[in-house]
C-alpha positions as CSV (number, residue, x, y, z in Angstrom):
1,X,9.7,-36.2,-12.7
2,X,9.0,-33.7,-15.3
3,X,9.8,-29.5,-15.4
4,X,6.5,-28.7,-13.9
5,X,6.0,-31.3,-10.8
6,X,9.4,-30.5,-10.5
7,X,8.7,-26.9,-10.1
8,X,5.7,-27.2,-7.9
9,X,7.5,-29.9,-5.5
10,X,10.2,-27.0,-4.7
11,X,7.6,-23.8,-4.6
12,X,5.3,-26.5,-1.7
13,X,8.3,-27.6,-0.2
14,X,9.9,-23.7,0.4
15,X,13.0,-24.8,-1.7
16,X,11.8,-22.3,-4.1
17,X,10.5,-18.6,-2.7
18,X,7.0,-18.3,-4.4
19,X,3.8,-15.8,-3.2
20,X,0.6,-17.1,-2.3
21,X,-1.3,-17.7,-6.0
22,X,1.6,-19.4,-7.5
23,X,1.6,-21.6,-4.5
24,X,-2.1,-22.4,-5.1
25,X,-1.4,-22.9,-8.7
26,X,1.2,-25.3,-7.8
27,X,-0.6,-27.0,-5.5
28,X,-3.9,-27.1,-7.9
29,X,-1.6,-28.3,-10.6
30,X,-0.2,-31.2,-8.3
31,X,-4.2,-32.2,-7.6
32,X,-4.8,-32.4,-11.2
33,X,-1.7,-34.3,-12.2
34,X,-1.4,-37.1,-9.6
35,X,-5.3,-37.4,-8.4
36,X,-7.8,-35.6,-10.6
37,X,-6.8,-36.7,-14.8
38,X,-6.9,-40.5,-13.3
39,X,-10.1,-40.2,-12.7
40,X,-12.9,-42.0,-15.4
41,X,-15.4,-38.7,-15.2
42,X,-12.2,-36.1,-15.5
43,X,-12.9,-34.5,-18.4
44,X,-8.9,-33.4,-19.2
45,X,-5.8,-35.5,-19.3
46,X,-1.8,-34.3,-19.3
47,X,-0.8,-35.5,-22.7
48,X,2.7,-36.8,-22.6
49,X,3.5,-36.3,-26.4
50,X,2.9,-33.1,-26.4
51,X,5.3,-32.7,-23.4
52,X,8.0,-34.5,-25.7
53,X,7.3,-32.4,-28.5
54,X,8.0,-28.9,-26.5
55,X,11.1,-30.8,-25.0
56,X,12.3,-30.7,-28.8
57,X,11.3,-27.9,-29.9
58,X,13.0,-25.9,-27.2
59,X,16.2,-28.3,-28.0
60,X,16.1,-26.1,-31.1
61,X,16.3,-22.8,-29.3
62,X,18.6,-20.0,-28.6
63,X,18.5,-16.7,-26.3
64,X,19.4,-14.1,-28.6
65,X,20.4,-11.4,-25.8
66,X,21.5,-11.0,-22.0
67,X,23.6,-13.0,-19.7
68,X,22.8,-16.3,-21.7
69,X,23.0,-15.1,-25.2
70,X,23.3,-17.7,-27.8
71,X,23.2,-20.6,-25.1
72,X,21.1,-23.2,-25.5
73,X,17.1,-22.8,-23.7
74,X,17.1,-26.4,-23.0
75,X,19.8,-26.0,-20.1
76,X,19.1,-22.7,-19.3
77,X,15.2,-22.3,-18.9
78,X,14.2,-21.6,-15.3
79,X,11.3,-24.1,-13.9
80,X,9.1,-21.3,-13.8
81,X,9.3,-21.0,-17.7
82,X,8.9,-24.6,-18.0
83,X,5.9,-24.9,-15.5
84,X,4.2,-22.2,-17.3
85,X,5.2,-23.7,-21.1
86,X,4.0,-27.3,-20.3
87,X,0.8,-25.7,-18.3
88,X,-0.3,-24.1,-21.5
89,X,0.1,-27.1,-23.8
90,X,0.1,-29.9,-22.4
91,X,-3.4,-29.9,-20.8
92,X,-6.3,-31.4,-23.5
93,X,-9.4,-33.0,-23.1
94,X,-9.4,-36.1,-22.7
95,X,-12.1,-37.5,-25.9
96,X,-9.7,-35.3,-28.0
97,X,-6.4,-35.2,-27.2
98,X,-5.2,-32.5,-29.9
99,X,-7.6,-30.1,-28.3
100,X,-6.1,-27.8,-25.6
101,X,-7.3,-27.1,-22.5
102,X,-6.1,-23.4,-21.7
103,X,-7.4,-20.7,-23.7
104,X,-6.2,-17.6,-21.8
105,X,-2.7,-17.5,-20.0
106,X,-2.5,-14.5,-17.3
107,X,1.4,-13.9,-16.6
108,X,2.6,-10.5,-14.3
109,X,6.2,-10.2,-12.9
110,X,8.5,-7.4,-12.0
111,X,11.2,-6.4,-14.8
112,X,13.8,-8.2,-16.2
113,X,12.2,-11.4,-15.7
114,X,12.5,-12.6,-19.2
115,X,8.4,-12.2,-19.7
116,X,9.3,-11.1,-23.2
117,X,11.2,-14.6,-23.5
118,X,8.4,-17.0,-22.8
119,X,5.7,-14.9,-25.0
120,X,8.3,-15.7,-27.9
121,X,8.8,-19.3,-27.0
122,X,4.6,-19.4,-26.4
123,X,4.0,-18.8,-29.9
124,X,7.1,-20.6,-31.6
125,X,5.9,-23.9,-30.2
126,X,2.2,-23.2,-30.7
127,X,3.2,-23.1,-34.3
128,X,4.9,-25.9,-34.7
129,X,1.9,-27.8,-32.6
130,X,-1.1,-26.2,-34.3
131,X,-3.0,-26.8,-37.3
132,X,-1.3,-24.8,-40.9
133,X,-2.5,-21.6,-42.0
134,X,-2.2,-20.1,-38.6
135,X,-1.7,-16.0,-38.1
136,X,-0.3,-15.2,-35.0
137,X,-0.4,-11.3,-33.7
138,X,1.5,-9.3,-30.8
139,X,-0.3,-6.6,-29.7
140,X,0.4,-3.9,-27.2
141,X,-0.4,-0.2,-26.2
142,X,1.4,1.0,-29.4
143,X,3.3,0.0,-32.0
144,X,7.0,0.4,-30.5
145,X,6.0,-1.7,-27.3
146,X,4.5,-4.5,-29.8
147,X,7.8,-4.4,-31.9
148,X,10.4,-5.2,-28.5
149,X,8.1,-8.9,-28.6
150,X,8.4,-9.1,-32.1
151,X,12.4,-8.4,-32.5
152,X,12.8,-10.4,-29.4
153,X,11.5,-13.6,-31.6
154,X,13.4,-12.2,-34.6
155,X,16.3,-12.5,-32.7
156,X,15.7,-15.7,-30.9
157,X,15.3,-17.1,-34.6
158,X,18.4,-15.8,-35.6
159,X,20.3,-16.9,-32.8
160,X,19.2,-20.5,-33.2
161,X,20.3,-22.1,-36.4
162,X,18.6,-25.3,-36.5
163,X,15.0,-22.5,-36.4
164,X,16.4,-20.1,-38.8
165,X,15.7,-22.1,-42.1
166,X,12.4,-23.0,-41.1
167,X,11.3,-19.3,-41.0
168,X,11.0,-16.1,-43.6
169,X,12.0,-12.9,-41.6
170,X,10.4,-9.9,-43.2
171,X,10.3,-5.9,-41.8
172,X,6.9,-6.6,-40.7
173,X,6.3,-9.7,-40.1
174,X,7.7,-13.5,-40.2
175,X,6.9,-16.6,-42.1
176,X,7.1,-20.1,-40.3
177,X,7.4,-21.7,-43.8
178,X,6.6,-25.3,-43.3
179,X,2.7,-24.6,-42.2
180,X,2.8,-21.2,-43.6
181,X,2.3,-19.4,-40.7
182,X,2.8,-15.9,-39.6
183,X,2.9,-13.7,-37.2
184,X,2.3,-10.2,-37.1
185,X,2.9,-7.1,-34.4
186,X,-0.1,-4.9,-33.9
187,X,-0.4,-1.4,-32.2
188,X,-3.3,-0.5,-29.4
189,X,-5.6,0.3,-32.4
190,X,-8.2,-2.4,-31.7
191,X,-10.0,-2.1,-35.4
192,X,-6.8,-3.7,-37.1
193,X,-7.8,-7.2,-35.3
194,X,-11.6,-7.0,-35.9
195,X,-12.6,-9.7,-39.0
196,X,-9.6,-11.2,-38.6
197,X,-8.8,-15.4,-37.8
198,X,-6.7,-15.5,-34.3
199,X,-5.3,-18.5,-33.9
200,X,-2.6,-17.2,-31.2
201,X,-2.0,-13.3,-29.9
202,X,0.1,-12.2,-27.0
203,X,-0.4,-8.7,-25.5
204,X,2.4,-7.0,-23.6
205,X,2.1,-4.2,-21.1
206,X,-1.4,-4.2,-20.5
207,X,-1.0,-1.9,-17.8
208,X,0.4,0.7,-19.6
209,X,-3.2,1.8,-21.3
210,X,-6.7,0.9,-20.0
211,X,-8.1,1.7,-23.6
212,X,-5.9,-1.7,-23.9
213,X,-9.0,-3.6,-23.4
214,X,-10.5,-2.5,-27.1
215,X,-7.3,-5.1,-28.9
216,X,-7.8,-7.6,-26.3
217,X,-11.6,-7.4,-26.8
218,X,-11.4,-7.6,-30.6
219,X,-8.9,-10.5,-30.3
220,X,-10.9,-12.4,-28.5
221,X,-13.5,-12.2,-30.7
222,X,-11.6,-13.5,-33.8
223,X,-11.1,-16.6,-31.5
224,X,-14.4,-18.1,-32.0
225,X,-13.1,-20.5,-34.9
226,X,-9.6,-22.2,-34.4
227,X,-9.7,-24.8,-32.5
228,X,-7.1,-24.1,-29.7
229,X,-7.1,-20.1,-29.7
230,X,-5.1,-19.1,-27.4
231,X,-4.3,-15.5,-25.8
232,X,-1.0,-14.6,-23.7
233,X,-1.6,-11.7,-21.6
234,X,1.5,-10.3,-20.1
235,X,2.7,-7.2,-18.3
236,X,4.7,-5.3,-14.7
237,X,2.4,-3.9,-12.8
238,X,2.0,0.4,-13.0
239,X,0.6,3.2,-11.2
240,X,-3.0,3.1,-10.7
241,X,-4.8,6.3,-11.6
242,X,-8.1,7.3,-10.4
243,X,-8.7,4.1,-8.5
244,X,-8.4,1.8,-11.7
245,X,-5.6,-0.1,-13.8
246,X,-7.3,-2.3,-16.3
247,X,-4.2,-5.1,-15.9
248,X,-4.9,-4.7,-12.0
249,X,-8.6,-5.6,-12.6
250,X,-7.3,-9.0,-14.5
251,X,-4.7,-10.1,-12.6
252,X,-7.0,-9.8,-9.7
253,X,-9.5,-11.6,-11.2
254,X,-6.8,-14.8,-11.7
255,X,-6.3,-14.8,-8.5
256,X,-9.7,-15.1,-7.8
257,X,-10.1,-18.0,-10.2
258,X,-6.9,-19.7,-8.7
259,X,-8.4,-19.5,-5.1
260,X,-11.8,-20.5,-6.2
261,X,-13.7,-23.9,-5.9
262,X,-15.1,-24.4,-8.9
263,X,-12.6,-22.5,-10.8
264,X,-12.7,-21.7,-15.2
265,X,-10.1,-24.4,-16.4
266,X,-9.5,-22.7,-19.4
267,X,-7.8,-19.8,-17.5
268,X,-4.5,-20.0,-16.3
269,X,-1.6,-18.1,-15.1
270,X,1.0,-16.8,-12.2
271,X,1.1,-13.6,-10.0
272,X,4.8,-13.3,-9.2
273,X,4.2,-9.9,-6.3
274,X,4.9,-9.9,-3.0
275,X,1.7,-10.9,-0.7
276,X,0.5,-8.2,1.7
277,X,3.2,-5.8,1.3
278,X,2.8,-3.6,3.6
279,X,2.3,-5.8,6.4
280,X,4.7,-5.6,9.3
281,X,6.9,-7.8,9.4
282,X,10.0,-9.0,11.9
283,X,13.5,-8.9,9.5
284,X,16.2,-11.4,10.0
285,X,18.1,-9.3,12.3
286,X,14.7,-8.4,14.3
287,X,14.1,-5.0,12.8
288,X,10.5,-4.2,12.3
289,X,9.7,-2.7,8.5
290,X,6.7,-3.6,5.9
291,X,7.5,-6.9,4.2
292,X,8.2,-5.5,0.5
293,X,11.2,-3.7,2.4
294,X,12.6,-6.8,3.4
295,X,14.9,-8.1,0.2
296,X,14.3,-11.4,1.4
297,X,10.4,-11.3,0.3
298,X,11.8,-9.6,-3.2
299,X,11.8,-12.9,-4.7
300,X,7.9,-13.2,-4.5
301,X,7.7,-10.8,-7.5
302,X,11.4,-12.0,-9.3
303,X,11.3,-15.8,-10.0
304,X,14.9,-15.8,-11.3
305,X,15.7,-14.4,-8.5
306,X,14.1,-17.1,-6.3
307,X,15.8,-19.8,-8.8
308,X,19.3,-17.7,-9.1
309,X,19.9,-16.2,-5.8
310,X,23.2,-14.3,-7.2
311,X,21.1,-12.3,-9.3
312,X,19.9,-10.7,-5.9
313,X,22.4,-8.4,-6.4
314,X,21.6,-7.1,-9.0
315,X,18.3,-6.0,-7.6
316,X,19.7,-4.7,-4.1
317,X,22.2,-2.5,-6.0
318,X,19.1,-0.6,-8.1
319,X,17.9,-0.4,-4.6
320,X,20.6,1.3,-3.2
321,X,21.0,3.9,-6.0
322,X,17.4,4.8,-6.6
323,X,16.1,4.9,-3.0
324,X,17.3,8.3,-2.2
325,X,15.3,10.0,-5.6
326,X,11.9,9.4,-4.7
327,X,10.5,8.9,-8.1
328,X,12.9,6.8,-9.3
329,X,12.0,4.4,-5.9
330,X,8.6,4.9,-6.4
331,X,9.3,3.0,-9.8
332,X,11.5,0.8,-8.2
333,X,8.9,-0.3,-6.2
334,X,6.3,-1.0,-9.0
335,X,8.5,-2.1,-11.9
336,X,11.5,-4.2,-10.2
337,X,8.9,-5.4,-7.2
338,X,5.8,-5.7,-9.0
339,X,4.1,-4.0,-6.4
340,X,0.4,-2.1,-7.1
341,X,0.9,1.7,-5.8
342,X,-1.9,4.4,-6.6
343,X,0.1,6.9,-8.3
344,X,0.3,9.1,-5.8
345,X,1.1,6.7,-3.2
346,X,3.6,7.1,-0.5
347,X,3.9,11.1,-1.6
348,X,3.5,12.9,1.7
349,X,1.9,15.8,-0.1
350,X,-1.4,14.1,-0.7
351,X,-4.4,14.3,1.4
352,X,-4.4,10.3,2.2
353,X,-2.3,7.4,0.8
354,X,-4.6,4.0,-0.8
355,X,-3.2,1.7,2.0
356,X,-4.4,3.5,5.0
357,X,-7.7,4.7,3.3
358,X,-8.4,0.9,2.9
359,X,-8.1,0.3,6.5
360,X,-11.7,2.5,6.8
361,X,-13.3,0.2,4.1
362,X,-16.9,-0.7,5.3
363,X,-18.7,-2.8,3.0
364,X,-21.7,-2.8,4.7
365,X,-22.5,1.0,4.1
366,X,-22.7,0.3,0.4
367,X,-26.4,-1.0,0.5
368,X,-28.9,1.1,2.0
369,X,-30.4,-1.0,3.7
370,X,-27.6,-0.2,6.3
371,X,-28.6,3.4,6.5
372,X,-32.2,2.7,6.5
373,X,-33.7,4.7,9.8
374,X,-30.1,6.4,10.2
375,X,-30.8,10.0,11.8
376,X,-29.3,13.4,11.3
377,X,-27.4,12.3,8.4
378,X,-25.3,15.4,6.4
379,X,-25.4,15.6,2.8
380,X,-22.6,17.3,1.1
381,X,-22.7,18.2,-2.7
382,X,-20.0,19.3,-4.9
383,X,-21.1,20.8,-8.3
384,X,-20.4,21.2,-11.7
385,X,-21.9,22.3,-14.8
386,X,-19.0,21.5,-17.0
387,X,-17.7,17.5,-18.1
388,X,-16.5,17.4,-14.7
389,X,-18.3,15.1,-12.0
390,X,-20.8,16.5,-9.4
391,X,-20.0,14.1,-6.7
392,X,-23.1,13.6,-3.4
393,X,-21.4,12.8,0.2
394,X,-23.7,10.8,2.8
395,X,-22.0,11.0,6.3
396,X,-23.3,10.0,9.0
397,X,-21.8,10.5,12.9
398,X,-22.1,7.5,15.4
399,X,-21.5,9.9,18.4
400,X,-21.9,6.8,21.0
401,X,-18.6,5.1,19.4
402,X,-17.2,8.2,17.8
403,X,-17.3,6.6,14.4
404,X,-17.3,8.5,11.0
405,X,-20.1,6.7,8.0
406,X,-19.8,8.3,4.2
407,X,-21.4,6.7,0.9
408,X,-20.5,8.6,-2.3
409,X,-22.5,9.3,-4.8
410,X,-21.0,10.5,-8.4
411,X,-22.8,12.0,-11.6
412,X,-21.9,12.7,-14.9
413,X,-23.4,13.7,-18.4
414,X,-24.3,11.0,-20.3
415,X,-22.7,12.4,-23.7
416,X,-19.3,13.1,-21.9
417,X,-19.1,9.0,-20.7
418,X,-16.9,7.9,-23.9
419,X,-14.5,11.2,-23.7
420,X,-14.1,11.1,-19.8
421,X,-13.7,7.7,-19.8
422,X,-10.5,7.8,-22.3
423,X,-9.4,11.1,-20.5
424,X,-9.9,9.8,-16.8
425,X,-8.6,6.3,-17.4
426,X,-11.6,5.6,-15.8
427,X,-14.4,2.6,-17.2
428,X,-17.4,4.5,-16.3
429,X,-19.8,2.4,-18.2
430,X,-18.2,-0.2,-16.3
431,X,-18.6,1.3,-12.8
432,X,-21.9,2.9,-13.5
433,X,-23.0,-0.9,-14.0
434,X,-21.5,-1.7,-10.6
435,X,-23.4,1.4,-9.2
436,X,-20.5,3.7,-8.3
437,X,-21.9,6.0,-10.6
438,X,-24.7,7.2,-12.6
439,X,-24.7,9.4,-16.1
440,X,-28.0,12.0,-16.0
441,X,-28.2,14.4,-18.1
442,X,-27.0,14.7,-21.9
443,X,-24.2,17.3,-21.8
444,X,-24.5,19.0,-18.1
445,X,-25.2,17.0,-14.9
446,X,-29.6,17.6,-14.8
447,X,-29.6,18.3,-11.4
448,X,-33.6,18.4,-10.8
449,X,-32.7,14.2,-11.7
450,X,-29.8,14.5,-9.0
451,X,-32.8,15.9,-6.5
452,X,-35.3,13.1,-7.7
453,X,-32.5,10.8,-6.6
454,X,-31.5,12.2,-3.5
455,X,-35.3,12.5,-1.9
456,X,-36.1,9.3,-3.5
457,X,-33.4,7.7,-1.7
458,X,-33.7,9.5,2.2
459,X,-38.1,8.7,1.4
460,X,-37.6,4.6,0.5
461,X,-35.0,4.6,3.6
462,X,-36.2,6.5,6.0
463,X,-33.3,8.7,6.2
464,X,-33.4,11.8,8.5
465,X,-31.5,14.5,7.4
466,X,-30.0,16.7,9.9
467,X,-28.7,19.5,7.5
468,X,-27.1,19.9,3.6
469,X,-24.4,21.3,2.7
470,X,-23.8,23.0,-0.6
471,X,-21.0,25.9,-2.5
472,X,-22.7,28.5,-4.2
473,X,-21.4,27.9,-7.4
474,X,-24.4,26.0,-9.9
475,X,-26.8,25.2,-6.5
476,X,-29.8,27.2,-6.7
477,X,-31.6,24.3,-8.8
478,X,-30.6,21.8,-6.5
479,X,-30.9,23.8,-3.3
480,X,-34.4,25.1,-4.1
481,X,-35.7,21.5,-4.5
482,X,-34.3,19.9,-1.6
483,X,-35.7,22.3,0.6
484,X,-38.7,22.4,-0.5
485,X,-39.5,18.5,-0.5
486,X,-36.6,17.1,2.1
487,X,-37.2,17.2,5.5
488,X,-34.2,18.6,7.9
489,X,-33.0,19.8,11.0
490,X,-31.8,23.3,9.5
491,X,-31.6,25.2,6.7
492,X,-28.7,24.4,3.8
493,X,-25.3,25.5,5.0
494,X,-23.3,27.7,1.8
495,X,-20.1,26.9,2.1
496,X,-17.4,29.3,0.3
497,X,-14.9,26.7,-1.3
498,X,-11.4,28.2,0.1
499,X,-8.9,27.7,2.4
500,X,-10.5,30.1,5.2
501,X,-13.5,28.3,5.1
502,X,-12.3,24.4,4.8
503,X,-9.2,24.2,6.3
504,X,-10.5,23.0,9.4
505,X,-12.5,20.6,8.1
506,X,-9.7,19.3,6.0
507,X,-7.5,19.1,8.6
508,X,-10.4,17.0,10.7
509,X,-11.4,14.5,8.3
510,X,-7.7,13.8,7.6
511,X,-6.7,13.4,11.1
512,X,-9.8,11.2,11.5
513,X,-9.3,8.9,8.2
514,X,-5.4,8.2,10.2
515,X,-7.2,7.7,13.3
516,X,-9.2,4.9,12.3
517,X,-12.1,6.8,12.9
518,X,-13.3,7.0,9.6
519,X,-15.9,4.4,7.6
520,X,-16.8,4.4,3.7
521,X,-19.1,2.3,1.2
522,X,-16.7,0.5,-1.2
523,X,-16.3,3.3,-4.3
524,X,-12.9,3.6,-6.7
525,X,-14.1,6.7,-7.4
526,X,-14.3,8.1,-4.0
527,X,-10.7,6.3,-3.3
528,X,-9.0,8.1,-6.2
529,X,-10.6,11.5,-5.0
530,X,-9.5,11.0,-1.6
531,X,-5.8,10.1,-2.8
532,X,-5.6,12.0,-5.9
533,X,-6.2,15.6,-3.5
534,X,-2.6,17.4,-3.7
535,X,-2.2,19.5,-0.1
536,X,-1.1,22.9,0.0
537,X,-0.9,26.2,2.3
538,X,-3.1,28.9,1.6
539,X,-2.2,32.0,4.4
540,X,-1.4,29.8,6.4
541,X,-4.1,27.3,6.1
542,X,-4.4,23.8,4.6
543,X,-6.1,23.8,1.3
544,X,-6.5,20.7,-1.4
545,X,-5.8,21.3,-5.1
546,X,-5.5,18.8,-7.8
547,X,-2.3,18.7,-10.4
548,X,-4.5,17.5,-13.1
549,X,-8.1,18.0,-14.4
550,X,-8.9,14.9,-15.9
551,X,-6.1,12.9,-14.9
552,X,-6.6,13.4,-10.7
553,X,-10.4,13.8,-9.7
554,X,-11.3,14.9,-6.7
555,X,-14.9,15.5,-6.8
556,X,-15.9,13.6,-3.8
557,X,-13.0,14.6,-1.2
558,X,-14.8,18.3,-1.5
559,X,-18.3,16.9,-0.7
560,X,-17.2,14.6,2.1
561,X,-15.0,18.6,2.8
562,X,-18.5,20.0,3.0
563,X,-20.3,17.4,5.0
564,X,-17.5,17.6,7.8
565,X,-17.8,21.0,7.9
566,X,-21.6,20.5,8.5
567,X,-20.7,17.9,11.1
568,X,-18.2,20.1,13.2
569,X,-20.9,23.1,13.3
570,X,-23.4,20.3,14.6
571,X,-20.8,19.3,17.7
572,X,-19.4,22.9,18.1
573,X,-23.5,24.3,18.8
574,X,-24.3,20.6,20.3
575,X,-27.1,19.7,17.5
576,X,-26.7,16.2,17.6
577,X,-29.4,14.3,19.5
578,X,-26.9,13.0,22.2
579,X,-26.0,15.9,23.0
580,X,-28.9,17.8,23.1
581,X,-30.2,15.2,25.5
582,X,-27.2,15.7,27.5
583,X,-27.3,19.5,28.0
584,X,-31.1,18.8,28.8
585,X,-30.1,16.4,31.6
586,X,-27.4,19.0,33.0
């Protein structure tokens, strides 16, 4: 039985704790192995040598720091290490046998998991596998980050003497002498990888910057021409800002690929977090709590920890001294538990955390086909004439089930897209694509295009509008057209954007959003607005403000503030068609 069936057999049988996609991975790995490469059409076989080869080239290795420094890897390697080493090599077609299956290996795990480690080990066997004249590079968010990878296989070099004369340590980079090879650390700056050869790159802590995607972008494309490029893409999780984290996106999309049918087999890789964390779940003594609060689920997100149960403690004692400073156990919970959190998650001075706003996700409001025929449906607007967003709420009221409907709208100049997307940490081009949002305009928001769009849209569908509702700063444009050339119950409603004037309406569509009452069209946009809105007290009355300009919008929170306020003075004067017929009946 080698490392990796080894591995799987536990993780299947429960022996080892393991979440849900390295559970699939072991069990697609297990299909491949013992049913699928012994097949004639099967286009990839497991290619024993190369599993001898790694065996002996990891007999020639060394940790250099922690617990096990200057002990022998060959002992001490956990069977998550090794499943994930002989995954990436030993995989290869089966017409050529030198030619590697997996191109792109996906790795996220909570801290202190010895990620670092494996990137190290990744790229000292591919050299000593690969063809000569290889340049390998480490990349990261900057420079420093890139360097901890780089000293880290300094060290491991160092610390193993049978590798030591096989290598040339320099201050920026290091020989492997007998194929001369190299490897070399890079910074975030993508344009220092563009023309060049990649024959193997890691990149750590692809969380940490969403402008990451420029390195891993140009790395890719200098893969085109070595014959078993290979990429190593590793990071913790981190707090998502604005509804996107550019690691989230790809870690997600793994899973996807483990879970799916017809899956890309040149893609591989584990999700070490805990599955559905904040699901209720019974504890070993009977007490009820979400399962990440459970230490026995920690191990999902710290596979030593599921292989080395005493290092458990290690973990419960962080625990213990950082729960009672909440931002040191909010990064408890996202670096030593690997778990997502929006970054203002679990603060109770926002307007709405991401986990019980998902609870009103409605997928079928996001064509509008759904709202086709809808009547008495509120528009709210929320303006701006500067790089910010004007952001467009559609609600609509379901009186007969007291049910809540909103799709969001968001605009912004087309020459701001580049700055606000580096500012915002948010891929507008990207989302724009995916019809969250849409750029008109050069350098302000045109909002006679906004009006084209809006009558356009309540024309093709059939949309009856009951009223709109609008602040005074930057609307006459707007105002002017809609009322001219959209049909509605009443005239626009001006609403004065303070406390005195939206508090209520605040206070309603929160209270509604926790009372399940509340539906939206799928938008990352509107779900950073809604929990990115800071809540204070103005004289006595609730009031939203933002801590950030660019790094918190919250454009679409004061439009879906403005439609709610439209909707209480429709139920207050008893507007809406059920109840008009009901008062008529009386």
């Amino acid at each position: 039985m080698n490392k990796s069936v080894e591995y799987a057999t536990k993780v299947l049988s429960g022996e080892i704790v393991a979440p849900s996609q390295v559970r699939q991975a072991c069990k697609n790995f297990l299909e491949e192995y013992n049913v699928l490469q012994h097949q004639e059409d099967y286009p990839f076989m497991w290619n024993d040598k190369i599993e001898v080869a790694i065996d002996e080239i990891i007999k020639l290795l060394n940790f250099a720091r922690g617990a096990k420094s200057s002990e022998p890897m060959f002992e001490n390697l956990a069977l998550f290490q090794w499943f994930m080493l002989q995954q990436t090599f030993c995989w290869v077609y089966r017409e050529f046998p030198t030619k590697r299956k997996i191109r792109e290996v996906i790795f996220t795990v909570a801290r202190k998991n010895a990620k670092s480690v494996l990137s190290c080990i990744i790229h000292l066997i591919a050299f000593f596998l690969d063809e000569e004249n290889q340049t390998h590079y480490i990349g990261s968010n900057t420079k420093q980050q890139a360097n901890i990878i780089f000293e880290e296989l300094v060290g491991i070099i160092k610390s193993s003497p049978h590798m030591l004369p096989l290598f040339n340590i320099k201050k920026t980079y290091v020989e492997f002498v007998p194929k001369n090879c190299k490897i070399v650390a890079l910074s975030g700056d993508a344009s220092k990888a563009d023309g060049t050869m990649v024959y193997c790159c890691s990149v750590d802590e692809l969380g940490a910057s969403n402008d990451i995607f420029k390195m891993v972008s140009s790395l890719s494309t200098g893969q085109f021409g070595p014959r078993n490029p290979l990429m190593i893409k590793i990071s913790t999780s981190y707090p998502i800002e604005n509804g996107f984290n550019y690691w989230n996106e790809t870690v997600e999309e793994l899973r996807k690929n483990t879970f799916a049918d017809d899956p890309n087999p040149r893609q591989f890789g584990l999700i070490f977090s805990i599955d559905d964390p904040k699901t209720i779940e019974l504890g070993a003594s009977g007490e009820r709590k979400e399962r990440w609060e459970h230490p026995e689920n920690w191990a999902e997100a710290n596979p030593l920890v599921a292989e080395v149960p005493d290092l458990a403690e290690k973990l419960i004692e962080d625990y213990k001294t950082k729960r009672d400073i909440p931002k040191d156990f909010f990064l408890f919970k996202v670096k030593n538990l690997n778990m997502w959190l929006g970054a203002n998650e679990d603060d109770g001075n926002f307007f709405v955390d991401m986990h019980t706003l998902k609870k009103s996700y409605f997928e079928p409001a996001q064509d509008w086909e759904w709202w086709r025929g809808k009547r008495q449906v509120i528009i709210g607007l929320d303006l701006s004439l500067s790089r910010d967003n004007t952001a467009c709420t559609f609600m609509w009221y379901d009186q007969a089930n007291d049910q809540y409907y909103t799709k969001n709208l968001v605009f912004y100049p087309k020459n701001m897209e580049e700055y606000k997307s580096k500012a915002e940490r948010i891929p507008y081009a990207q989302w724009a694509k995916a019809g969250y949002c849409q750029a008109i305009g050069e350098d302000v928001v045109d909002f006679d295009e906004m009006a084209d769009i809006i009558i356009k849209i309540c024309s093709d569908y059939d949309i009856g509008i009951a009223s709109v509702a609008f602040d005074t700063k930057y609307s006459y444009t707007l105002i002017k057209r809609l009322t001219e050339e959209l049909p509605m119950e009443i005239e626009p409603m001006k609403i004065e954007q303070d406390s005195k004037n939206l508090g209520d309406a605040i206070s309603t569509l929160q209270r509604i959003v926790y009372e399940g009452s509340f539906n939206y069209a799928p938008n990352p946009l509107m779900e950073s607005a809604f929990t990115n809105g800071l809540i204070e007290f103005r004289q006595g009355k609730v009031y939203i403000q933002k801590s950030s300009k660019e790094r918190n919008k919250i454009d679409n929170l004061f439009s879906s503030f403005n439609a709610m306020k439209v909707s209480m003075f429709f139920e207050k004067h008893n507007l809406y068609e059920t109840e008009r017929n009901f008062v008529f009946e009386l």
